[in-house]
C-alpha positions in Angstrom: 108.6 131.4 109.0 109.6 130.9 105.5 110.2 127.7 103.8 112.6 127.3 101.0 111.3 127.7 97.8 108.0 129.3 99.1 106.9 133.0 98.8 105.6 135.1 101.3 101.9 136.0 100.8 102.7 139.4 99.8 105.0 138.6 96.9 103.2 135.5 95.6 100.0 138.2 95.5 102.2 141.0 93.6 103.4 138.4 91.1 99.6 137.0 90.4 98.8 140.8 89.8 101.7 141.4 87.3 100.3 138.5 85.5 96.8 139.3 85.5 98.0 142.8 84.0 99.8 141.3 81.2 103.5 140.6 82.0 103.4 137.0 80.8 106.8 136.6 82.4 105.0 136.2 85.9 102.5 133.5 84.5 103.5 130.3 86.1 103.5 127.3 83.8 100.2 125.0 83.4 100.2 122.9 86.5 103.0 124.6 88.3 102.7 124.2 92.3 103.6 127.6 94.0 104.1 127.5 98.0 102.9 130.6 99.7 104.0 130.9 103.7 100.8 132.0 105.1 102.2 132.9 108.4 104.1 135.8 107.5 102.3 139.1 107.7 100.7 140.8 104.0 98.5 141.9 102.0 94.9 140.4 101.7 95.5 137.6 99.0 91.7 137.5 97.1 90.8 134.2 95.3 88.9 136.9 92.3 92.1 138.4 91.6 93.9 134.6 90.0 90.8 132.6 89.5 91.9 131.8 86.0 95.9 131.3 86.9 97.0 127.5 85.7 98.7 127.3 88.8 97.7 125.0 92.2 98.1 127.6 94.9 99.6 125.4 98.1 99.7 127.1 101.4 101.5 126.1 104.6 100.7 127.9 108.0 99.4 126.9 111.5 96.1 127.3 112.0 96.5 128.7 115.2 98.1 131.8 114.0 95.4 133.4 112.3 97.0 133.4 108.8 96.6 135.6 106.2 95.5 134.4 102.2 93.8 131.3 103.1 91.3 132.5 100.4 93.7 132.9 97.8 95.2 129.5 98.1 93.9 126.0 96.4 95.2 123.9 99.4 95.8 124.6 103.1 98.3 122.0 104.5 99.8 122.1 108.2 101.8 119.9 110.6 99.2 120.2 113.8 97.3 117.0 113.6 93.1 117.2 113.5 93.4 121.1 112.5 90.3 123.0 111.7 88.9 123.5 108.2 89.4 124.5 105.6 93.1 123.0 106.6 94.9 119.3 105.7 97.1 117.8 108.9 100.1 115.9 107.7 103.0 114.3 109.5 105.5 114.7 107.0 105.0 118.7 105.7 107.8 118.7 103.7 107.3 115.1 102.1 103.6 116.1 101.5 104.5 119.1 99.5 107.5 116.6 97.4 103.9 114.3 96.8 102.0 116.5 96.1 104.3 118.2 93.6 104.9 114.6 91.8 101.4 114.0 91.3 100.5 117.8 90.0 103.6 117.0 87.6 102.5 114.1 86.4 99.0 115.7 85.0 99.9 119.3 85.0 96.9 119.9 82.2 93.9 118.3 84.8 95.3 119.8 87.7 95.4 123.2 86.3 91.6 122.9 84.9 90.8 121.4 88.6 91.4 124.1 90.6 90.2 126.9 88.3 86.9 124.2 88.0 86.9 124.4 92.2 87.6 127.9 92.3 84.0 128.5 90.8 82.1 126.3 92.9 79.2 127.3 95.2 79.5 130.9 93.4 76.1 129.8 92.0 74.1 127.3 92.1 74.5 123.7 91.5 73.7 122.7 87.9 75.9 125.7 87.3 78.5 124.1 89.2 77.6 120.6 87.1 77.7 122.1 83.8 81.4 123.9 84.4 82.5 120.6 85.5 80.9 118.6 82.7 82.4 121.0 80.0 86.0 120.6 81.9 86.0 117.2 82.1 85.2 116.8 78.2 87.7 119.1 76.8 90.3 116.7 79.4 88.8 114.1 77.4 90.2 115.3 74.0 93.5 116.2 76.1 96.8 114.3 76.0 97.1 113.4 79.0 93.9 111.3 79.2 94.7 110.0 75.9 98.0 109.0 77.1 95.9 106.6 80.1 93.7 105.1 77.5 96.7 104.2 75.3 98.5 102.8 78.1 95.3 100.6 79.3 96.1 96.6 78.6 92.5 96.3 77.4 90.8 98.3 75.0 87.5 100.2 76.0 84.0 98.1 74.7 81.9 99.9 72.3 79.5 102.4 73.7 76.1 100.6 73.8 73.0 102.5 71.6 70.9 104.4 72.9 67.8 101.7 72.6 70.3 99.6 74.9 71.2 101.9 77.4 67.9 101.9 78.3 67.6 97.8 78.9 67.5 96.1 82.2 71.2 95.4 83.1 71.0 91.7 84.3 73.3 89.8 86.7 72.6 86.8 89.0 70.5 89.6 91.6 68.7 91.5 88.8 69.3 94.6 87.4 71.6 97.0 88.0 69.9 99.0 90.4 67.0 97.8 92.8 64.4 100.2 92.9 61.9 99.0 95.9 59.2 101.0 97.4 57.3 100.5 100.5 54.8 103.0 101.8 56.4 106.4 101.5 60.4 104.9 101.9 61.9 104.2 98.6 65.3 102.1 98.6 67.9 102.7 95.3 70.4 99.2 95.8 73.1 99.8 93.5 73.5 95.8 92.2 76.7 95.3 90.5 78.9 93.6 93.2 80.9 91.3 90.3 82.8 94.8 89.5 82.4 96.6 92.9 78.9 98.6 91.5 81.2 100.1 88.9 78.9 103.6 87.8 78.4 102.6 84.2 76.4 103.8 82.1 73.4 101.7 82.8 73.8 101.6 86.2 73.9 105.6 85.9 70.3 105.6 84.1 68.5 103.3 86.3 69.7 105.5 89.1 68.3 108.6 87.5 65.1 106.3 87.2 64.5 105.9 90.8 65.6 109.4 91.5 63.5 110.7 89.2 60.5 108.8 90.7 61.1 110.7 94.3 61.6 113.8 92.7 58.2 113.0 91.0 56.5 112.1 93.8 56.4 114.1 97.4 54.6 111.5 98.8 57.7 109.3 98.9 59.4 111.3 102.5 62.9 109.3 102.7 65.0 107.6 100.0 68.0 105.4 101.5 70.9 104.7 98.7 72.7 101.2 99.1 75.5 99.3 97.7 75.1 95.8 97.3 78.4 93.4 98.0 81.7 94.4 99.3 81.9 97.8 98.3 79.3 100.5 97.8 80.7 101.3 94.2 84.3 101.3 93.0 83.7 104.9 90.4 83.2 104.5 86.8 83.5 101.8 85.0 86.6 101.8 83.4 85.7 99.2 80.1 83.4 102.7 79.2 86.0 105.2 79.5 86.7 106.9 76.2 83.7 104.9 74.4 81.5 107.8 73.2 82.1 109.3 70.3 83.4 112.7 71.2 83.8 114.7 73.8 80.4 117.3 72.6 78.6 114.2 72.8 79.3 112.8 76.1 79.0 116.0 77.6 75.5 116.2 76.5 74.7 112.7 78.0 76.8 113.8 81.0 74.8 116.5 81.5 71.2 115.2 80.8 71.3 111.8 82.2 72.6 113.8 85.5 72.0 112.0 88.9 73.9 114.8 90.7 71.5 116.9 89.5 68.6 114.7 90.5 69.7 114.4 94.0 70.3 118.3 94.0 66.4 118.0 94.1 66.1 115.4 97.0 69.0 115.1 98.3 67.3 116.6 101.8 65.3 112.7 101.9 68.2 110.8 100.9 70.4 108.8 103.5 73.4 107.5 101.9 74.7 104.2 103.7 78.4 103.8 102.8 80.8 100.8 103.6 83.9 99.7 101.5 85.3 101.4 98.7 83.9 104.4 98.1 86.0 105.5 95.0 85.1 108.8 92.4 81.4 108.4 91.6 81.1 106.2 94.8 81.8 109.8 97.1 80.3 112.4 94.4 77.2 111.3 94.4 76.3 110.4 98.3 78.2 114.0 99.2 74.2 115.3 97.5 72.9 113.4 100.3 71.0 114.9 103.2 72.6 112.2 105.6 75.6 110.4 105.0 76.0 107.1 107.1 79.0 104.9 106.8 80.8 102.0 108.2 83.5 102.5 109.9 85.6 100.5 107.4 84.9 102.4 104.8 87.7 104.1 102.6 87.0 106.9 100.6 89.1 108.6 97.4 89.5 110.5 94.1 91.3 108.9 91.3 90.4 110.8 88.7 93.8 113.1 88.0 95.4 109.9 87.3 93.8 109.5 84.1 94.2 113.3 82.8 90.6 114.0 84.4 89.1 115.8 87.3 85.9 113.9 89.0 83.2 113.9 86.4 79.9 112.5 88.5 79.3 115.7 90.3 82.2 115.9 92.5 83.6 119.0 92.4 80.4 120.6 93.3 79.3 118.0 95.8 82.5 118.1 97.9 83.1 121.5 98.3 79.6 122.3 99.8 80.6 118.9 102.2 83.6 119.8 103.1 85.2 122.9 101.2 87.1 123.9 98.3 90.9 123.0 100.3 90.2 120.0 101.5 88.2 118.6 98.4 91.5 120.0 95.9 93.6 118.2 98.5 91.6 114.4 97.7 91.6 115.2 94.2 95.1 116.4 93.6 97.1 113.8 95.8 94.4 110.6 94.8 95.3 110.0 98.2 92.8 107.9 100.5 91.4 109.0 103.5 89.6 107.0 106.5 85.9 106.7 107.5 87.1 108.7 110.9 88.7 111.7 108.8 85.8 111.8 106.3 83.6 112.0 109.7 85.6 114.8 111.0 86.0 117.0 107.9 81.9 116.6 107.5 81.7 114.0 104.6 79.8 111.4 106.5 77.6 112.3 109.5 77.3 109.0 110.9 79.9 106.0 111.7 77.6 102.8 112.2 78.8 99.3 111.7 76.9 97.9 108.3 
C-alpha cells in the first residue's frame, strides 16, 4: 500500500544515499517532511546512513505487518488504535500527516535540528545526550525563527538577574521557590510557584539543583519525592526569561552547569515524581529522570517548544527517549500536541495513575 505523495522504503533509502554521496539534488530542503510506506517490501532502511539529513523522516505502516525501516524513520504513525511502540495511533492518518506537515512548516529550522538532536540520543551516555541538546538549543536561540517568537511577544522579556541574585531566596506568600524538607532519610523538593503554574525559571531551576545536589551528596537520604505545589505541577519555562541572557555561549554554559537533568541522572533511581495538572516542557523533562513516575489521572502532558523556534531545552530530548523512545518523543515535540495521563501511562511515561 502506497499513499500518494509517499515513497516506498526502498526509494526513499536510494535517494538518502545519493545525497549522503554528494548529489545535492537529492537533499531535501531544511524541515521538509518525507513519507516513507513502511509496508511495502525493501531494503533495510539504517538510521546511520541519514543521521545528519535536515529532513523529519514520517513513516505510515501497520504494526501488525512486520514493517520494514522503522529504524530509519523519525516518526511511526498508524491508524490501529493502542499500537505497540515505537508507533503513534491516530484516527485521522491522513489529517495527522496535513498537521503534522503545518507545524514542521511553520519551524522548518528547529524541527530539522530536532530530529538530527534525537537521532543521537542514548548512543552514549546522558550528559552526552544534555550537552548535544544544550548546544542545539542555543544556536536555535541566535536562529530566526526563535527571534521571530520573541519579536512577536506582547511583553518584552525582564532583564536576566546577576549572578549574586540568582542565588537569593525567591519569595512568594509560601516561601521560596522550592521547599526543600527533610525527614529521616526521605527528602521532599516542592516546587512553590503556583501564581505562574511553578513556571522553571531560573531560580526555581537553582534551588532545585540545591536539593538535588544534597541527595546526590548524601546516600544516607534513600528516597526523594518531587512535588508541585497548586494547580499544576509546573507550566515549562518561564517565558518573562526567554531570550534574557546575553548570548547564546553564555546560556549554554549556565544551561549546562546549573543542570538538574544531569543531577537527577545521579538519583534519579530514589526519585518519585508525583504529577497532576499541566505538566508542560520542563514540567515532563525533568520527572521522565525519575525512577517512578506517579501521576493523577488528570493530568495533561506536552511539548511546546517548536513553537518558539526551539526544541525542549531542560533535558527532554534525552529523558523522553529512554521513557518512551525516539518515535514517540519526535511525535510530542513536532506536533506540540497534548496527550492524556492514560496514553502517557501506556507509552511508559508515568508508571502509576493515583488520584492526587
Amino acid at each position: 500500500m502506497t499513499r500518494p505523495g509517499s515513497l516506498e522504503v526502498e526509494e526513499a533509502a536510494d535517494r538518502l544515499r545519493r545525497a549522503r554521496g554528494g548529489d545535492l539534488d537529492d537533499v531535501p530542503p531544511n524541515g521538509a517532511v518525507l513519507v516513507v510506506d513502511l509496508d511495502t517490501e525493501g531494503v533495510p532502511f539504517p538510521l546511520d546512513q541519514w543521521t545528519s539529513c535536515p529532513c523529519v523522516m514520517v513513516g505510515v505502516g501497520d504494526p501488525d505487518g512486520s514493517p520494514a525501516g522503522l529504524d530509519g524513520v523519525d516518526v511511526a504513525l498508524t491508524g490501529s488504535a493502542a499500537p505497540p511502540r515505537p508507533w503513534v495511533g491516530v484516527e485521522d492518518l491522513e489529517g495527522e500527516l496535513r498537521r503534522l506537515a503545518s507545524s514542521v512548516g511553520s519551524s522548518p529550522m528547529a524541527s530539522a535540528v530536532l530530529v538530527q538532536v534525537l537521532r543521537l540520543a542514548g548512543r552514549h551516555g546522558l550528559v552526552d545526550d544534555l550537552v548535544v541538546e544544550s548546544l542545539a538549543y542555543s544556536a536555535l536561540q541566535s536562529g530566526p525563527e526563535f527571534a521571530g517568537w520573541l519579536a512577536a511577544r506582547r511583553t518584552p522579556p525582564a532583564p536576566a538577574p546577576a549572578a549574586s541574585e540568582a542565588a537569593r531566596p525567591e519569595r512568594s506568600a509560601s516561601g521560596p521557590a522550592v521547599r526543600i524538607e527533610r525527614s529521616g532519610d526521605r527528602l521532599d523538593l516542592t516546587l512553590c510557584r503556583p501564581p505562574v503554574r511553578n513556571a522553571y525559571s531560573a531560580v526555581l531551576r537553582d534551588q532545585l539543583c540545591e536539593g538535588l545536589g544534597l541527595a546526590a551528596a548524601d546516600p544516607s537520604i534513600s528516597e526523594v519525592h518531587l512535588w508541585g505545589e497548586g494547580p499544576d505541577f509546573c507550566s515549562g519555562g518561564d517565558l518573562t526569561e526567554f531570550g534574557t541572557l546575553p548570548d547564546p555561549v553564555t546560556a549554554h554554559l549556565v544551561r549546562t552547569g546549573r543542570s538538574a537533568a544531569r543531577l537527577l541522572g545521579l538519583v534519579g533511581a530514589r526519585v518519585v515524581a508525583h504529577l497532576h495538572g499541566a505538566c508542560i516542557g520542563a514540567g515532563i523533562e525533568l520527572p521522565a529522570l525519575a525512577g517512578r513516575v506517579v501521576a493523577d489521572p488528570g493530568t495533561r502532558v506536552w511539548l511546546p517548544e517548536l513553537g518558539m523556534g526551539l526544541i525542549p531545552g531542560a533535558g527532554g530530548t534525552a529523558s523522553l527517549p529512554r521513557r518512551i523512545g525516539r518515535h514517540r518523543a519526535a511525535w510530542l515535540a513536532l506536533t506540540g500536541q497534548a496527550i492524556d495521563a492514560h496514553t502517557a501511562h501506556r507509552w511508559g511515561l508515568v508508571d502509576e495513575l493515583v488520584a492526587a
